[in-house]
C-alpha positions as CSV (number, residue, x, y, z in Angstrom):
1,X,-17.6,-0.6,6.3
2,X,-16.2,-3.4,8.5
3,X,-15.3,-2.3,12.4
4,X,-12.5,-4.8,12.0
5,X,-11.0,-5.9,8.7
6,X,-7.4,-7.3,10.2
7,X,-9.1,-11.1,10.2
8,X,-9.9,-10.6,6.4
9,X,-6.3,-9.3,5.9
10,X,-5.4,-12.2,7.3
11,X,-7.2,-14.3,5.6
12,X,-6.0,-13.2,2.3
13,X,-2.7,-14.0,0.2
14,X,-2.8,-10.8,-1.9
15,X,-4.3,-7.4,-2.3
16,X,-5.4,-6.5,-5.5
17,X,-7.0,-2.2,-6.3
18,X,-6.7,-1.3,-9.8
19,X,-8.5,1.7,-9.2
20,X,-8.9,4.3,-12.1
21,X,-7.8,6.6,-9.6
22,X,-7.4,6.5,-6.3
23,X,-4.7,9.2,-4.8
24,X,-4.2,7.5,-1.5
25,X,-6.1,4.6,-0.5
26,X,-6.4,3.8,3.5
27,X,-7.3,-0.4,2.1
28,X,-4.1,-0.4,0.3
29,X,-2.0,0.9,3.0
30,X,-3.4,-1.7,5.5
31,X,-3.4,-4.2,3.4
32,X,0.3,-4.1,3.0
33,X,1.1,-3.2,6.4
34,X,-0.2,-6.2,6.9
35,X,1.8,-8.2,5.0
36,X,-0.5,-8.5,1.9
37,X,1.4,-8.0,-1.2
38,X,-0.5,-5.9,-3.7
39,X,-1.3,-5.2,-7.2
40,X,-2.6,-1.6,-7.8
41,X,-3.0,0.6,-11.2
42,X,-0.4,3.4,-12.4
43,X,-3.4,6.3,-11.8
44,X,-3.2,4.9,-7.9
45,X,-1.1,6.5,-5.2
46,X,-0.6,3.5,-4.0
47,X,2.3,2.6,-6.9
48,X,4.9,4.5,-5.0
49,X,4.9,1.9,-2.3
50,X,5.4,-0.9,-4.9
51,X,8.4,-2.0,-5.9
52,X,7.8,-4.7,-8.9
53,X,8.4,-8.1,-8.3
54,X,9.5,-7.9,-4.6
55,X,6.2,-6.2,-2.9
56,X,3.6,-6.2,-5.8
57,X,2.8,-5.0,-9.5
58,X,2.0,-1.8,-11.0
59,X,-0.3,-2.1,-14.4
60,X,-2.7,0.3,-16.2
61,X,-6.0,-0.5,-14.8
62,X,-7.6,-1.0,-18.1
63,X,-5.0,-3.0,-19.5
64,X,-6.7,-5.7,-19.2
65,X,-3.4,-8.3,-20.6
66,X,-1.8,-6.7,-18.2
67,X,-3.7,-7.0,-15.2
68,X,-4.2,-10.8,-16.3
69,X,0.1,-11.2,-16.1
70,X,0.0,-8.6,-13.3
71,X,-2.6,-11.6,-11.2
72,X,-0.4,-14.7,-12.0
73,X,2.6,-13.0,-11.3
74,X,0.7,-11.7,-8.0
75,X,0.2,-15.3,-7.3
76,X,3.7,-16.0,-7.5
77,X,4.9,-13.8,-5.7
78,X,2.6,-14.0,-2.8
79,X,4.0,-17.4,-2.3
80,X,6.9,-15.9,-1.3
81,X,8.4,-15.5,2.6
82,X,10.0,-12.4,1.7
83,X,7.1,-10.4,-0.3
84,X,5.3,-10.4,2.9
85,X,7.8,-8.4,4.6
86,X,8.8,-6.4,2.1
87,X,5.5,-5.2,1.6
88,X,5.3,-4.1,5.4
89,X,8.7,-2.2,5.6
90,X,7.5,0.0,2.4
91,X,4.4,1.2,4.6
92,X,5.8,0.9,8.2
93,X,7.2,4.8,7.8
94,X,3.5,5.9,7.6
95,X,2.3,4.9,11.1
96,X,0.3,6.4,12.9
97,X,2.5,7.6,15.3
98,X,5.2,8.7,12.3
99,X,2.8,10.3,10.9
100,X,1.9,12.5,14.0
101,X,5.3,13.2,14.3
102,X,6.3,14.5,11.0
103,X,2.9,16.6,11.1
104,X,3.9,18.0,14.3
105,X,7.4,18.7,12.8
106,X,5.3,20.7,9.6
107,X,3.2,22.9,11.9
108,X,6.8,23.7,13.8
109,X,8.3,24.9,10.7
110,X,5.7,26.7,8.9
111,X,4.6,28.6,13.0
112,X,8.0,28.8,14.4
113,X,6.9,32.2,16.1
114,X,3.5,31.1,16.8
115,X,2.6,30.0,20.3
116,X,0.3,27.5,20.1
C-alpha cells in the first residue's frame, strides 16, 4: 500500500480494473475522482459510475476481444478534455463529507426516538 497514490493518479491517462468481482473498489473511486477515466468489468461495482464512451467502458472481464476494444477505445477517449471531468462529477456525490452526511441522515431515520 502507498501512503500517497495522488502523484501516480496523476501520472496516469486511464484507469483500467477488470476485476472478476470487486463490489466497491476504494482504487476505482479515486481514480476517477481524480479525473482518470476508467475501464472496469460488468461483475465490478464500479460499472454504475460508468457511462460508456463519455467516462469509461464496461466489458466482461474475461472477454478478452472485448477488453482489447474496451483499451483502444480507453485510449481514445482518455485523450479527451471532457472524459476527465466527466469522470469526476460521477464520483464527486460520494465524498467524504457527502458521505457522512447521508450516513448521518440513515442513523436519524432508522433512531428517530433514540437519543444518542
Amino acid at each position: 500500500p502507498a501512503q500517497d497514490v495522488l502523484p501516480w493518479y496523476g501520472a496516469a491517462d486511464a484507469f483500467v480494473l477488470p476485476s472478476l468481482y470487486d463490489p466497491g473498489p476504494n482504487a476505482a473511486l479515486e481514480a476517477m475522482a481524480c479525473g482518470l477515466p476508467l475501464l472496469t468489468s460488468t461483475s465490478c461495482g464500479a460499472r454504475d459510475w460508468v457511462e460508456a464512451g463519455k467516462n469509461g467502458w464496461v466489458t466482461d472481464a474475461l472477454d478478452i476481444a472485448a477488453l482489447a476494444h474496451a483499451l483502444d477505445e480507453l485510449c481514445e477517449l482518455a485523450s479527451q478534455p471532457g472524459a476527465r471531468q466527466a469522470a469526476r462529477a460521477a464520483v464527486q456525490h460520494l465524498s467524504l463529507d457527502a458521505m457522512s452526511a447521508h450516513l448521518i441522515a440513515l442513523y436519524h431515520r432508522l433512531l428517530p426516538a433514540a437519543k444518542v
